[in-house]
C-alpha positions as CSV (number, residue, x, y, z in Angstrom):
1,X,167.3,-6.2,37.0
2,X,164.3,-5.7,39.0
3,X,164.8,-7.3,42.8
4,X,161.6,-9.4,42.0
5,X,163.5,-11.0,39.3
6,X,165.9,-12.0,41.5
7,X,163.4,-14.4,43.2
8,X,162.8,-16.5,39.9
9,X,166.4,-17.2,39.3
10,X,169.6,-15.9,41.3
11,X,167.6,-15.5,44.5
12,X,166.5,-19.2,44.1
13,X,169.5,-20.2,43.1
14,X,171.3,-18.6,46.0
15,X,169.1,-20.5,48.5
16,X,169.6,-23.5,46.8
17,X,173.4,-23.3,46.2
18,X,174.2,-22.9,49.9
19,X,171.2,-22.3,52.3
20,X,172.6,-22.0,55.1
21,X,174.1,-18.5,54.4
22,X,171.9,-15.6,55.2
23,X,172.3,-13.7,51.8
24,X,169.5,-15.3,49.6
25,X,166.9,-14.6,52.5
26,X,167.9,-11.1,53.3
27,X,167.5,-10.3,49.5
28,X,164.0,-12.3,49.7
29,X,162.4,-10.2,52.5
30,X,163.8,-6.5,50.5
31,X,162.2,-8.1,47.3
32,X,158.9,-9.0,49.2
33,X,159.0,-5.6,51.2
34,X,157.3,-2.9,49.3
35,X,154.5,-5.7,48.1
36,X,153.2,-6.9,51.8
37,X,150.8,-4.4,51.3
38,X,149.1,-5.9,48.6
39,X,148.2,-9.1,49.8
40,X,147.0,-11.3,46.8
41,X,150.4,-9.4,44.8
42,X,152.8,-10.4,48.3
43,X,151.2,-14.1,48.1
44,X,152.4,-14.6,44.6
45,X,155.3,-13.5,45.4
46,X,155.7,-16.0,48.1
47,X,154.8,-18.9,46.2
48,X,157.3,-17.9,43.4
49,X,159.6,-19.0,45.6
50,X,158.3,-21.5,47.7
51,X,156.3,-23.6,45.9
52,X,159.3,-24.9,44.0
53,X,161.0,-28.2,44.3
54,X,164.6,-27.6,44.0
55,X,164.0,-24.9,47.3
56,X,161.7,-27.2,49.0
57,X,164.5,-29.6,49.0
58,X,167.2,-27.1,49.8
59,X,165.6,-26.0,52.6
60,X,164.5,-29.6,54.1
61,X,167.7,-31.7,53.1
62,X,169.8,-32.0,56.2
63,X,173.6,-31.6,55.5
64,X,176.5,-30.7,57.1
65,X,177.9,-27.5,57.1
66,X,180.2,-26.7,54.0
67,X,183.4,-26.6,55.0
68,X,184.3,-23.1,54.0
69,X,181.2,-21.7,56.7
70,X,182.9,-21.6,60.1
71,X,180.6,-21.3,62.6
72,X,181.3,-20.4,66.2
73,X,178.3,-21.7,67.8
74,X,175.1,-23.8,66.4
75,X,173.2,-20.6,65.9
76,X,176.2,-18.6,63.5
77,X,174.0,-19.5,60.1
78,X,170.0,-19.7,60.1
79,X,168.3,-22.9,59.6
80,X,166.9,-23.0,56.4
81,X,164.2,-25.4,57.5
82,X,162.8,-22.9,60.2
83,X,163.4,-19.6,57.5
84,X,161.2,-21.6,55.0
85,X,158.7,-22.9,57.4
86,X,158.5,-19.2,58.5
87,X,157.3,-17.8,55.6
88,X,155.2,-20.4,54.3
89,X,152.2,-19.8,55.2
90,X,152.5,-16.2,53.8
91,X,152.1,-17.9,50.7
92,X,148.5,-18.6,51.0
93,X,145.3,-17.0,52.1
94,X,143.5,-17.3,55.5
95,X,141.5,-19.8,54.2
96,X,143.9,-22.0,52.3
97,X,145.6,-24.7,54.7
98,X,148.5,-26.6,52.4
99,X,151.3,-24.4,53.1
100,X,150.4,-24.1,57.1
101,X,150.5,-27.7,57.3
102,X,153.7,-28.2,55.2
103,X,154.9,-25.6,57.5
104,X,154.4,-27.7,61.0
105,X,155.2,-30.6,59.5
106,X,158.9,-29.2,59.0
107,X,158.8,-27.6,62.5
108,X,157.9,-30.9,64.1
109,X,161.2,-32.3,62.6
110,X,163.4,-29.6,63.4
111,X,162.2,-29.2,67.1
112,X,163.7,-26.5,69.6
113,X,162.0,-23.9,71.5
114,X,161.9,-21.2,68.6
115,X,160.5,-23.6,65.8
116,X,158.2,-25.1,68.5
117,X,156.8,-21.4,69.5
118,X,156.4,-20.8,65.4
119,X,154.5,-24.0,64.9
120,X,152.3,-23.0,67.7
121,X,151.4,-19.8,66.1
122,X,150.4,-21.5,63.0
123,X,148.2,-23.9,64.3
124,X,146.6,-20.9,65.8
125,X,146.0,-19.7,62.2
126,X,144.6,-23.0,61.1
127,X,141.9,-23.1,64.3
128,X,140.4,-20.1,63.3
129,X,137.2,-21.9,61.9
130,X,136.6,-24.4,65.4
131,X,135.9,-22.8,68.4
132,X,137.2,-26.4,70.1
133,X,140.6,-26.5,68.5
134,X,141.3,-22.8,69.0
135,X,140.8,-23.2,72.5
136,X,143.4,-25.6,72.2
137,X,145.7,-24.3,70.3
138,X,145.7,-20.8,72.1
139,X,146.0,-22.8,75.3
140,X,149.5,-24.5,74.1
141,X,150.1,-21.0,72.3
142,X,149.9,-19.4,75.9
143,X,152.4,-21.7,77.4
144,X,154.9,-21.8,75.3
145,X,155.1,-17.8,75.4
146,X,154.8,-18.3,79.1
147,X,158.0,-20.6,79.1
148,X,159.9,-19.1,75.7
149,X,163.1,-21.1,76.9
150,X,165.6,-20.2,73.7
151,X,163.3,-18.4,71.6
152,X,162.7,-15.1,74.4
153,X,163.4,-12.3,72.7
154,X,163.4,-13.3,69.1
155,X,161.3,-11.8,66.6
156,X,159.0,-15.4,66.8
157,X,158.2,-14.3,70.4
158,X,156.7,-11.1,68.9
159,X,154.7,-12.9,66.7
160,X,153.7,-15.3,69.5
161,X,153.0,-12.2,71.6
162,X,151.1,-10.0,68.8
163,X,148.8,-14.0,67.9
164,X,148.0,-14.3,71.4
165,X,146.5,-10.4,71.7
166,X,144.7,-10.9,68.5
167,X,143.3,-13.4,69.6
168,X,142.2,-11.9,73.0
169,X,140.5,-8.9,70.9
170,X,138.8,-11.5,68.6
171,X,137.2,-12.6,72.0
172,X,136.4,-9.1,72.9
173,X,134.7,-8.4,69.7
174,X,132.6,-11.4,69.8
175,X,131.7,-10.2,73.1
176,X,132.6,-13.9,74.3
177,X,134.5,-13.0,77.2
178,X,134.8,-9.9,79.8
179,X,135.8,-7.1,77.4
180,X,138.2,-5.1,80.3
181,X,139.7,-8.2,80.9
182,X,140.4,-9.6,77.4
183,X,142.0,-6.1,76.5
184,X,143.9,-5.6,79.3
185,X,145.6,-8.7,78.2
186,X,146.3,-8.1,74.9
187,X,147.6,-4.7,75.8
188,X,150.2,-6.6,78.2
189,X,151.3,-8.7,75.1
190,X,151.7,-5.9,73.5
191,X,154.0,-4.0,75.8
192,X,156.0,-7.2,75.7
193,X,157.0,-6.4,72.2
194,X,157.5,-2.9,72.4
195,X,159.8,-3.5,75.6
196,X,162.1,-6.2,73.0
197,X,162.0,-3.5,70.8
198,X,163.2,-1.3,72.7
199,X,165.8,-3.3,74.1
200,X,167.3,-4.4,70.8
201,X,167.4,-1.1,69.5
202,X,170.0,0.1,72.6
203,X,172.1,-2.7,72.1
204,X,171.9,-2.9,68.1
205,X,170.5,-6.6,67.3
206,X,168.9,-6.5,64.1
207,X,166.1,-8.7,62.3
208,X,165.6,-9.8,58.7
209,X,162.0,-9.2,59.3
210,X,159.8,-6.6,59.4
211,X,157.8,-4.9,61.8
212,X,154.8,-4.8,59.1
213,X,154.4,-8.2,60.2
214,X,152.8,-7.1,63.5
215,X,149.4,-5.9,63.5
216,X,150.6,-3.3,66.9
217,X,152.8,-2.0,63.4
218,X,149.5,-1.2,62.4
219,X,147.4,0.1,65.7
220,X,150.1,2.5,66.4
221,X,150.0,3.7,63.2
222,X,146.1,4.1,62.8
223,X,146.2,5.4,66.0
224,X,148.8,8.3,65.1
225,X,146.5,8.8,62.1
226,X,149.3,7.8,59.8
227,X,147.4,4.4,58.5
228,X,146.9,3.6,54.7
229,X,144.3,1.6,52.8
230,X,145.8,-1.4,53.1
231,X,144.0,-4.4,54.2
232,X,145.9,-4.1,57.2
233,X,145.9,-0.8,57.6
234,X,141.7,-1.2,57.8
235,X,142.0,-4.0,60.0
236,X,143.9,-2.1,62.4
237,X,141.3,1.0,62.1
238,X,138.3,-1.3,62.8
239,X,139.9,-3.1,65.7
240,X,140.3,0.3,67.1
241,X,136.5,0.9,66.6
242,X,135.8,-2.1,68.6
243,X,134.6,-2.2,71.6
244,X,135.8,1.2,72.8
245,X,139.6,-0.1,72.1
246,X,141.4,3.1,71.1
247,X,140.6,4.5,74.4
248,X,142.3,1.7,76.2
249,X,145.3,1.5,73.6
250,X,145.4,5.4,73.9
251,X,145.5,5.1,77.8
252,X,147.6,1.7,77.6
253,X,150.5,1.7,75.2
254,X,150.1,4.8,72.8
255,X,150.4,7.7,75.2
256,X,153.6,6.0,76.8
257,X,155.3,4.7,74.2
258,X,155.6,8.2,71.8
259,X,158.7,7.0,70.2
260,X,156.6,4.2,68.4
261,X,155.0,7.3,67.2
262,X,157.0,7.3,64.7
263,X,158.2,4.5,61.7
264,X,161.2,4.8,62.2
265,X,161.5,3.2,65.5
266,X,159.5,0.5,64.3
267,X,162.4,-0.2,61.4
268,X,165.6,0.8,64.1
269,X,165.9,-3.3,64.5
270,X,165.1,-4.1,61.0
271,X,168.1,-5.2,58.7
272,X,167.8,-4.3,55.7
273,X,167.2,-1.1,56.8
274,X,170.9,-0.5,56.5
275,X,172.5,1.1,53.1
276,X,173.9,-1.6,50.8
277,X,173.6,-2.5,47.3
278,X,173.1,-5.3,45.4
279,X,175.8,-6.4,42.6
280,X,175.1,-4.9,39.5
281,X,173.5,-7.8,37.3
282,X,176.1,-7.1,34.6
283,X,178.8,-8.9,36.6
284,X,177.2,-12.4,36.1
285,X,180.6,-14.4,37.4
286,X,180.1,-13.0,40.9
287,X,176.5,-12.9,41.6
288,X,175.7,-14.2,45.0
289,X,174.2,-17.2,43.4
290,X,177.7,-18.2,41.9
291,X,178.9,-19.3,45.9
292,X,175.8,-18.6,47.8
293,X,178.8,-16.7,50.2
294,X,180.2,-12.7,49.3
295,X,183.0,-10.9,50.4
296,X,181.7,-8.5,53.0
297,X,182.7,-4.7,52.9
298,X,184.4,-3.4,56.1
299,X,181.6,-1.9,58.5
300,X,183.3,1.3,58.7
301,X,183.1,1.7,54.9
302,X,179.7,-0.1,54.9
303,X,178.5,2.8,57.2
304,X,180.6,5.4,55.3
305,X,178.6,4.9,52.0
306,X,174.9,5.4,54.1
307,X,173.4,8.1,53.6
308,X,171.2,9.3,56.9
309,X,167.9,9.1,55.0
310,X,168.7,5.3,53.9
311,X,167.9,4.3,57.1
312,X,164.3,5.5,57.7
313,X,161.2,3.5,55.8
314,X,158.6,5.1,53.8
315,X,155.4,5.3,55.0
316,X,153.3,1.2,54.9
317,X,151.1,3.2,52.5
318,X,153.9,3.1,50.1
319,X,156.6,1.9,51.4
320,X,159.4,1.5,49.0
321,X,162.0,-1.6,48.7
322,X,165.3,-1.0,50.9
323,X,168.8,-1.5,49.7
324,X,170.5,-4.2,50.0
325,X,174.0,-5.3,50.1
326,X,176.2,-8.7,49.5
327,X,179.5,-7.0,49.4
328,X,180.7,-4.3,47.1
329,X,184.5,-5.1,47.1
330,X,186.1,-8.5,45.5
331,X,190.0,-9.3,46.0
332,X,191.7,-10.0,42.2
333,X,191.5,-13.9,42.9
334,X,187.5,-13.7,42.9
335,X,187.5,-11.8,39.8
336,X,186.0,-13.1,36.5
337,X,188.5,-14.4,34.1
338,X,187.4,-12.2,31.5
339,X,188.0,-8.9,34.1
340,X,191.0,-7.6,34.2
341,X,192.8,-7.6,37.9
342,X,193.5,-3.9,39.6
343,X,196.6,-3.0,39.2
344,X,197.1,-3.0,42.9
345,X,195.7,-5.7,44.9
346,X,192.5,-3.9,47.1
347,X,193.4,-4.4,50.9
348,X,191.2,-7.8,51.6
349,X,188.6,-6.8,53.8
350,X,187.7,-8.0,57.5
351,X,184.9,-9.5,58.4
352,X,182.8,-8.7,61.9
353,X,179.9,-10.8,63.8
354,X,176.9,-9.0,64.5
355,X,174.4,-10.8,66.9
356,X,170.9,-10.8,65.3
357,X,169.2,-11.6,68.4
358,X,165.9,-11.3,67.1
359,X,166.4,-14.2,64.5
360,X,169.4,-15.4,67.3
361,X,171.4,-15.5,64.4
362,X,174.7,-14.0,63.5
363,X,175.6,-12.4,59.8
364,X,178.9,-11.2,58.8
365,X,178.4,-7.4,58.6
């Protein structure tokens, strides 16, 4: 079974079974990974999943927590409000406005410094087409980034950031504004990013999403001449072009930031970037849709099984869908009826927090 057809039936299922695990949304984004690069093929992909009723609901029903998900704080498992608010406007074009507005609808309800930063960012998106409103929008964009509160240091604050320099180098093209001014900025928001980045990637906080969501992703790779011919990729070639940009990003952030040179920086706080695998579709019983909640293998065996080269991304020209993994090992009691137990019980394994900071989430590793 392809990881695509995961999103039509166990995937969904998953998400809908118990959404507040993590596990459905991690297989999502690896499913979704190698097709960002084709935008109208990414977009159908998207609204596979959530232009359906049964994970609309999932996501938007308020419940309490099952009582087999202990959580430590309020932030141990996602909210799957915010996660599906998050990606849907990636289900529609730049012109298209249904999604983006189902999308701060939910945010509006679910309140809190993160879902207020990500509703600002899409009404951003949705002013692109009235000079008045964007003003606007960027304005209460600006000041929520200036005063993150909770949401300082997720991977929302990155987008925030990376919206708010776009914008900036929008003006610049248009020649609207002052040009040295207006990229000065943007290069300032961008050496926000890079410094979380950074940060995370000392300390080991992960993210369930990837960097390919930032157009700097993109920059620094058209700028090291490593771009494809993505839609992105050209974006990020012409905004270069602009205005006598690449000088300034050359002089700016490229020339002192050489470790974002390279992918595999971009990817050291990305997830799914670690080595797992997904259970083999042959053992129907156990799927992760059957609990919506795995048995996770011991890091130290986790780690074990990777293989160095797992945990480096192909190039965004071709980038290839990472490995995931839900748990490989079951104690007898979980087994199918139908499976015969081992002969000696496996030792059960133990389970360990890791902080997600840029999602400010915790998954058991």
């Amino acid at each position: 079974m392809q990881l695509g057809d995961w999103v039509r039936d166990e995937v969904k299922q998953a998400f809908v079974l118990v959404p507040e695990r993590r596990e459905a949304q991690i297989l999502f984004e690896a499913a979704a990974f190698p097709l960002r690069p084709n935008k109208p093929e990414f977009r159908k992909f998207v609204r596979r999943f959530i232009d359906n009723d049964a994970v609309r609901n999932a996501a938007r029903n308020k419940r309490p927590l099952p009582r087999y998900l202990v959580a430590d704080t309020a932030k141990t498992f996602p909210s799957p409000a915010f996660w599906y608010a998050a990606i849907l406007p990636e289900g529609e074009g730049e012109r298209e406005q249904a999604f983006k507005n189902e999308a701060v609808t939910i945010l509006r309800g679910i309140g809190g410094d993160e879902a207020d930063l990500q509703r600002r960012v899409i009404e951003v998106s949705l002013s692109q087409n009235d000079p008045a409103a964007l003003a606007q929008a960027t304005a209460n964009l600006e000041a929520a980034v200036n005063a993150p509160g909770d949401a300082a240091n997720t991977f929302t604050f990155q987008v925030a950031c990376d919206m708010l320099a776009q914008v900036r180098l929008n003006a610049c093209a248009a020649q609207a504004v002052n040009v040295d001014a207006c990229q000065t900025q943007a290069c300032s928001l961008f050496r926000m990013i890079l410094k979380i980045r950074q940060d995370q990637a000392q300390v080991g906080q992960l993210s369930t999403r990837p960097a390919s969501k930032l157009s700097l992703f993109y920059l620094f790779l058209a700028q090291a001449g490593q771009g494809g011919n993505t839609d992105s990729d050209n974006f990020a070639k012409e905004r270069l072009a602009n205005a006598g940009f690449a000088e300034v990003f050359r002089r700016e952030l490229f020339e002192s930031n050489k470790a974002f040179h390279d992918q595999a920086t971009w990817n050291a706080v990305y997830q799914l970037t670690e080595r797992v695998t997904a259970p083999a579709p042959s053992v129907t019983p156990l799927h992760v849709a059957t609990v919506g909640a795995v048995i996770a293998e011991p890091a130290s065996a986790a780690r074990a099984s990777a293989p160095p080269e797992s945990r480096v991304l192909p190039s965004a020209s071709s980038p290839a869908a990472p490995a995931i993994s839900v748990g490989r090992r079951v104690p007898p009691s979980r087994l199918p009826q139908s499976a015969p137990a081992p002969a000696v019980a496996p030792e059960v394994p133990t389970t360990r927090a890791r902080t997600l900071d840029a999602d400010g989430f915790a998954i058991v590793e």
